[in-house]
N, C-alpha and C positions, 0 to 999 in steps of 0.2 A: 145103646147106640147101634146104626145100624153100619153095616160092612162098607156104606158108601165113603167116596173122600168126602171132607167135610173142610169147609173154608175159615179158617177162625180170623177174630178181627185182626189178631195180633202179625199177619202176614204166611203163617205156615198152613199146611192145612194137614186134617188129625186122618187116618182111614182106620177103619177095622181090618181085622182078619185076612178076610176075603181079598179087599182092596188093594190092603198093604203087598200080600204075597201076588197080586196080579204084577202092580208098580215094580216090584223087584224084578220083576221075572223080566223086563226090558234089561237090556246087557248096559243101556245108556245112564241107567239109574246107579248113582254111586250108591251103596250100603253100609252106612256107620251105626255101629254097634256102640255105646258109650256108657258102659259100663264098664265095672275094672278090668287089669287084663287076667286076671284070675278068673272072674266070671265068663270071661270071655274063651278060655283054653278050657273050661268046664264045657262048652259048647257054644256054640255061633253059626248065622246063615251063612251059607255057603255064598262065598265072595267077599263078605263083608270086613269092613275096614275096623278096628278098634280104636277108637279114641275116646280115653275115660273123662269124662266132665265135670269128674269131682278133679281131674288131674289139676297140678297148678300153669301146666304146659299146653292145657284145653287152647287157650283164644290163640296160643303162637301156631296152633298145630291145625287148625280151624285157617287160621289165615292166610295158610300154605296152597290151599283149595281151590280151587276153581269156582267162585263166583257166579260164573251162569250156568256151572254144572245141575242135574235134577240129583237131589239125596235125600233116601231114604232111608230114617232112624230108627232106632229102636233100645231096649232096655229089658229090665226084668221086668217092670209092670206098668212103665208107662209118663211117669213122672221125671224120671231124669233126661227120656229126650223131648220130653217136652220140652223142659229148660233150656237142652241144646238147639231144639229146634227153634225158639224165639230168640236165642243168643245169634246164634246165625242168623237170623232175617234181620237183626237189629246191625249183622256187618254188613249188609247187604248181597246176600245167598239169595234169588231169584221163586227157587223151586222146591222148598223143603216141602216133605210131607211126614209127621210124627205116626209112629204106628200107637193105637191106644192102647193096644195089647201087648203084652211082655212075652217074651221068648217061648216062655211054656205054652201059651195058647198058639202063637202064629207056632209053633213044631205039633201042635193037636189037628191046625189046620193044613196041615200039610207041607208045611218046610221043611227043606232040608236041611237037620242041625250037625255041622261036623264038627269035630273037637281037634284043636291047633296039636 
């Protein structure tokens, strides 16, 4: 896949690498992280919010959010914000974009990873 955003049918759109760490680097772009918060104090982008999506507290804490805010997700490899990315567009969240790469690659491409 390449670095560009990519539009999926389901409402979110997926970016690479590249793309993802551009979209963050906007101060207006929220940053959720949605992995545990273990993984998350193991290391995390700089800014980013934790909310774990296996939590049972996911949709209450999801629903707290801002709606026509832009946020962008991520994970360890790519699969569980996907999930949360279509969970949120299914509440109606405007502007999700899923990173496809998990934490190890976007910190290979240059993120900044800080540990809580």
């Amino acid at each position: 896949m390449s670095n560009n955003v990519h539009a999926s049918q389901v409402g979110y759109s997926n970016a690479g690498p590249s793309a993802f760490l551009t979209l963050v680097s906007d101060e207006d772009v929220v940053i959720l992280d949605v992995r545990t918060p273990a993984e998350f104090d193991g290391g995390h982008l700089q800014g980013a919010l934790n909310i774990d999506v296996q939590d049972p507290a996911f949709a209450s804490r999801i629903s707290r959010l801002n709606t026509d805010d832009s946020f962008a997700l991520y994970c360890r490899a790519g699969r569980r914000s996907e999930v949360a990315a279509a969970f949120m567009v299914s509440q109606g969240f405007n502007a999700v974009t899923n990173s496809t790469s998990g934490i190890a690659e976007l910190g290979s491409a240059g993120a900044v990873i800080v540990t809580s």
